[in-house]
C-alpha positions in Angstrom: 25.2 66.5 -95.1 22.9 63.5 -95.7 23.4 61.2 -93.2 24.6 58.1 -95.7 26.8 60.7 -96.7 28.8 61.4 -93.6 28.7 57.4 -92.8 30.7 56.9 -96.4 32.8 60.2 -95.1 33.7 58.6 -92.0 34.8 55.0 -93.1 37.2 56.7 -96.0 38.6 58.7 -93.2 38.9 55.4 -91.0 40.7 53.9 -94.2 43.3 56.0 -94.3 43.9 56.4 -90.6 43.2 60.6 -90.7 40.4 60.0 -88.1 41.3 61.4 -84.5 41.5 58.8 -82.2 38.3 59.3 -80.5 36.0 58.6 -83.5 38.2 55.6 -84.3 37.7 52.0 -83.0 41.0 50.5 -81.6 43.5 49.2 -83.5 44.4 45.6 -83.5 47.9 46.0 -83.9 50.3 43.4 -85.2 53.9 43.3 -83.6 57.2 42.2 -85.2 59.9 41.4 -82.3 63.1 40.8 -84.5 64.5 38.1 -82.1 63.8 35.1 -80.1 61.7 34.5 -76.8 63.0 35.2 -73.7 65.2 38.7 -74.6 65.2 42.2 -74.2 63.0 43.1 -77.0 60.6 40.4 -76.4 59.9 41.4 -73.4 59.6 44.8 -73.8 57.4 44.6 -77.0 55.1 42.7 -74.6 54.9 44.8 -72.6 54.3 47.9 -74.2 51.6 45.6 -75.8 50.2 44.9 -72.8 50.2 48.7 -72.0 48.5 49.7 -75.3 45.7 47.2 -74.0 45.5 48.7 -70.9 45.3 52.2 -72.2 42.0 50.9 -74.8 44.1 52.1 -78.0 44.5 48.4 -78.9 41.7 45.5 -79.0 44.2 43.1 -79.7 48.1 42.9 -79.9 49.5 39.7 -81.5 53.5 39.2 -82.0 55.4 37.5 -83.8 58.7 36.6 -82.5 62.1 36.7 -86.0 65.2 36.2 -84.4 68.2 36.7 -86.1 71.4 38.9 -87.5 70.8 41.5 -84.7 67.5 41.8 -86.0 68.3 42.1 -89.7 66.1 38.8 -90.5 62.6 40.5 -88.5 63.6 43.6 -90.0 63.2 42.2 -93.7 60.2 40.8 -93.2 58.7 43.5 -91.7 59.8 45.7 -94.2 58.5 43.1 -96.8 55.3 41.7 -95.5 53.9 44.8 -93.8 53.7 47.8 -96.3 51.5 49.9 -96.2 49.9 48.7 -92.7 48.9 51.4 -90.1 48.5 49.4 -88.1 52.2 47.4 -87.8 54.8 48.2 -85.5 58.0 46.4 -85.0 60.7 46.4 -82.3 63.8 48.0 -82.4 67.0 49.8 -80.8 70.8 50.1 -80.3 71.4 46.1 -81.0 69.7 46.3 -84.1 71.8 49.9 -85.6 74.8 47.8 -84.4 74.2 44.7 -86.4 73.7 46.8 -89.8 76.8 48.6 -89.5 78.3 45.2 -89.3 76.3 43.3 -91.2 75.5 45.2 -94.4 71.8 43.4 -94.5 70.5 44.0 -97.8 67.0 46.5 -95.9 67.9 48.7 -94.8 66.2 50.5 -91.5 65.3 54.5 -93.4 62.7 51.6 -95.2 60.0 51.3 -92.3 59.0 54.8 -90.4 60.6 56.0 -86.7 57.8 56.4 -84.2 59.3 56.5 -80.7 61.9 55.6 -78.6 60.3 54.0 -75.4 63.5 53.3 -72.9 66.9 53.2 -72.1 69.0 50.8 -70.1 73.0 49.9 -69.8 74.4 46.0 -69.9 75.5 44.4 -67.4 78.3 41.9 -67.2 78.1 38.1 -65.3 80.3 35.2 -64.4 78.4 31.6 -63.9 78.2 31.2 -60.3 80.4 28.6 -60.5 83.1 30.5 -62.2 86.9 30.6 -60.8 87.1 34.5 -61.7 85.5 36.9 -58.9 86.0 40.0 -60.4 86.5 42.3 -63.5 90.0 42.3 -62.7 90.3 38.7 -63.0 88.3 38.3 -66.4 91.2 41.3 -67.3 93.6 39.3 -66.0 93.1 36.7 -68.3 92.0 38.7 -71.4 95.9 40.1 -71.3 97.3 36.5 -71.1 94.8 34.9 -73.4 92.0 36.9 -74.8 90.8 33.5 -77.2 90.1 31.8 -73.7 87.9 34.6 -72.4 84.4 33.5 -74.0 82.1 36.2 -73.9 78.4 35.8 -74.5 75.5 37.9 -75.5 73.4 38.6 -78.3 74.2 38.9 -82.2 77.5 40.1 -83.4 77.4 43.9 -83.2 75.5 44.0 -79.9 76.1 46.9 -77.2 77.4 44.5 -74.7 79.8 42.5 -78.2 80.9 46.4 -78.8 81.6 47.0 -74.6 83.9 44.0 -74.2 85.8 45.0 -77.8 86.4 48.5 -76.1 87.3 47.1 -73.3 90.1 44.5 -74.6 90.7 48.1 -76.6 91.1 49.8 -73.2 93.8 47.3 -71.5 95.6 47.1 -75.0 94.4 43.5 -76.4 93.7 43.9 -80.0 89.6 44.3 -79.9 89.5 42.0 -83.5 90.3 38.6 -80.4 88.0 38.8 -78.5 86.3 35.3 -79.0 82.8 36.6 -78.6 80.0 33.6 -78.9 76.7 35.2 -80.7 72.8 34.3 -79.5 69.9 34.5 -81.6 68.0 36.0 -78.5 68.3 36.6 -74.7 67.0 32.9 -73.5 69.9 31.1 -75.8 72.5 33.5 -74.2 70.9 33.1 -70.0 71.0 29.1 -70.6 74.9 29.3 -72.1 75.8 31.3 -69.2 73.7 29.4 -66.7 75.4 26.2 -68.2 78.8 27.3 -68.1 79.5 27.5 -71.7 80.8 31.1 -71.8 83.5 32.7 -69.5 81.5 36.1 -69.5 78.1 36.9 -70.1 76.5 40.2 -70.8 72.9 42.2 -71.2 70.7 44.3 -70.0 70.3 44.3 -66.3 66.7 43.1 -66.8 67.4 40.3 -67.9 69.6 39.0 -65.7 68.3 40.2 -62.2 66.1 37.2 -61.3 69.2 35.0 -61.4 71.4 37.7 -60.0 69.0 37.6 -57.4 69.2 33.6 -56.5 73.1 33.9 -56.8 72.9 31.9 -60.0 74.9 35.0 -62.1 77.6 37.3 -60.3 77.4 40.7 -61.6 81.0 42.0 -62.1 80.4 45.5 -63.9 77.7 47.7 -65.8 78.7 50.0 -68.5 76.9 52.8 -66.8 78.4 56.2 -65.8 77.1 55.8 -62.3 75.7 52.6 -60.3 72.3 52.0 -61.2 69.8 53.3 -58.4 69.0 50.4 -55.6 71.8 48.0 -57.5 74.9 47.3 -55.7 76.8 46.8 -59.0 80.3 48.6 -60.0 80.7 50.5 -62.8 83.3 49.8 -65.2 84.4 53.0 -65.4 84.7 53.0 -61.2 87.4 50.0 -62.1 89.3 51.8 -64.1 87.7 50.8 -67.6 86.4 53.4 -69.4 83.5 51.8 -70.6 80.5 53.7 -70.8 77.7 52.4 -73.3 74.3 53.2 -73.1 71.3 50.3 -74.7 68.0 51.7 -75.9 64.7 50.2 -77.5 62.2 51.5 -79.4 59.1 51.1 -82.3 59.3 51.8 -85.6 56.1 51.7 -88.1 55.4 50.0 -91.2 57.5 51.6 -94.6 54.9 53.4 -96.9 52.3 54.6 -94.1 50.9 58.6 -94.5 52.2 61.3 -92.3 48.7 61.3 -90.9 48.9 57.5 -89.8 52.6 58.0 -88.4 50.9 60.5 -86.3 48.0 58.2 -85.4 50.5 55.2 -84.3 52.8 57.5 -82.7 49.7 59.2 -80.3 48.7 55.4 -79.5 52.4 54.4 -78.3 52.9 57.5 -76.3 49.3 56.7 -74.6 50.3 53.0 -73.8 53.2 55.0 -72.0 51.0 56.6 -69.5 49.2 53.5 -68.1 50.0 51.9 -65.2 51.2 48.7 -66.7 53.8 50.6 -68.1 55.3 52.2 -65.0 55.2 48.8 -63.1 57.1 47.4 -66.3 59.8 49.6 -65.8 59.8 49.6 -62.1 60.1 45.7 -62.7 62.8 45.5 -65.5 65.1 48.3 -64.1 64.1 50.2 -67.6 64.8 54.0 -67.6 62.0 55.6 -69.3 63.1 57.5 -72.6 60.4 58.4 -74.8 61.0 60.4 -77.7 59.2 60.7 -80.7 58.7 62.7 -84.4 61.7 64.6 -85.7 63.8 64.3 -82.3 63.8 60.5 -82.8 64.3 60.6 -86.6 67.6 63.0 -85.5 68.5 60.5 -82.2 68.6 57.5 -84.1 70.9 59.1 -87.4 73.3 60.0 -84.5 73.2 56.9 -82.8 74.5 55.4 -86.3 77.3 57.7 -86.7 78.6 57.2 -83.1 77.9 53.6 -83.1 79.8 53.6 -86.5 82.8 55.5 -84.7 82.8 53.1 -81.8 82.6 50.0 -83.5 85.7 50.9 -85.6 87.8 52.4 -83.1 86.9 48.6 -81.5 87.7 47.1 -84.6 84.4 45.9 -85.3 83.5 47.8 -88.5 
């Protein structure tokens, strides 16, 4: 083959993302985080980011942060603006599935392409340190005497830790449809109410709560794991007699439109960034339980996450 040729060969090939990875330059991938600073997905689409840096699949990573409707608003543009693009990948997980269910947003998620589920991680409920309750019990206590006085606090309506305290008030026979649950647009909105005071209960993943956990600014009352998390002296619900086990997972989905080939490409970065360094110490750090799983497994994970979300919310009256 003339070598002018193979060069034209090579950049159609690069075109259409079918090039292997190792005769490819990086990709300078653009990343849609569906809520505000300072939450669970913003901080772990930066650092899976960070990791796809670290593992030379990525010459650049820029973000772009859409908070909103459980994710519903970053999902539509993503699902808008980025057709097409290999190269695009947005954030995504169990809050978002929730807030569709109960929402009805007009995209839908079977729009943009599943490429992998990165981790897992349970929510964990907090009282303001300068709270009168102590306990679970006492929050319970309360709930049964006056559930619009409980004020719980977390992310957007349809949220794993919105759909733990409605099966919860379920569980000690409150009617799930008052609990007077107060919405965030991200993670940093929900930390300041509950640092402030302004909610009775807050609620999230552990990560983001442990540096004030840590300082005695939060009081962790109960995670919504089967068993204590390891090296955190929290209760379970369940261990108090609330059976109230919910599990919280995030992961990446590509842009709608791309090629099976591309899909492929994308998903063989994401699973490299997983392998670095970087990303270990992430999880170390954030208390994340790794849970990758891509390709058909996670096209069939997430369908069954929407049916047994769907069964959840409405036997919590949510849906």
């Amino acid at each position: 083959m003339r070598r002018d040729t193979f060069l034209k060969s090579l950049a159609a090939l690069a075109a259409a993302g079918t090039l292997p990875l190792s005769a490819r330059a990086a990709a300078n991938i653009k990343m849609m985080i569906p809520a505000n600073p300072g939450g669970g997905w913003d901080t772990t689409g930066r650092a899976i980011g960070k990791a796809l840096q670290e593992a030379a699949v990525a010459d650049s990573v820029t973000y772009e942060n859409k908070g909103g409707a459980a994710g519903a608003l970053g999902l539509a543009q993503f699902v808008n603006g980025s057709k097409g693009d290999p190269n695009a990948l947005m954030m995504m997980g169990a809050v978002m599935l929730g807030g569709i269910i109960t929402g009805k947003p007009p995209v839908n998620l079977t729009q943009a392409t599943p490429i992998a589920r990165l981790t897992s991680e349970y929510n964990v409920f907090v009282l303001p340190a300068n709270s009168p309750f102590k306990t679970m019990a006492d929050v319970v206590k309360q709930l049964k005497k006056d559930p619009g006085s409980v004020k719980w606090g977390g992310g957007s309506r349809g949220s794993t830790e919105h759909i733990a305290a409605s099966m919860l008030a379920r569980q000690v026979g409150v009617d799930p449809k008052k609990v007077n649950y107060v919405a965030f647009r991200g993670g940093g909105e929900a930390t300041a109410a509950i640092l402030g005071g302004n909610v009775t209960v807050g609620g999230s993943g552990y990560s983001e709560f442990a540096e004030y956990i840590d300082v005695g600014k939060m009081k962790p009352i109960g995670v919504t794991s089967q068993k204590r998390l390891p090296g955190i002296n929290v209760p379970t619900m369940k261990e108090q007699g609330y059976d109230v086990v919910l599990g919280n997972w995030r992961g990446l989905y590509g842009a709608p439109g791309i090629s099976a080939e591309q899909r492929a490409a994308l998903t063989e970065l994401v699973v490299k960034a997983t392998k670095t360094k970087f990303w270990a110490e992430a999880l170390k750090k954030n208390a994340w339980t790794p849970a990758l799983m891509t390709g058909k497994e996670f096209d069939e994970f997430v369908e069954y996450e929407f049916s047994s979300l769907r069964a959840i919310m409405y036997l919590s009256g949510m849906a």
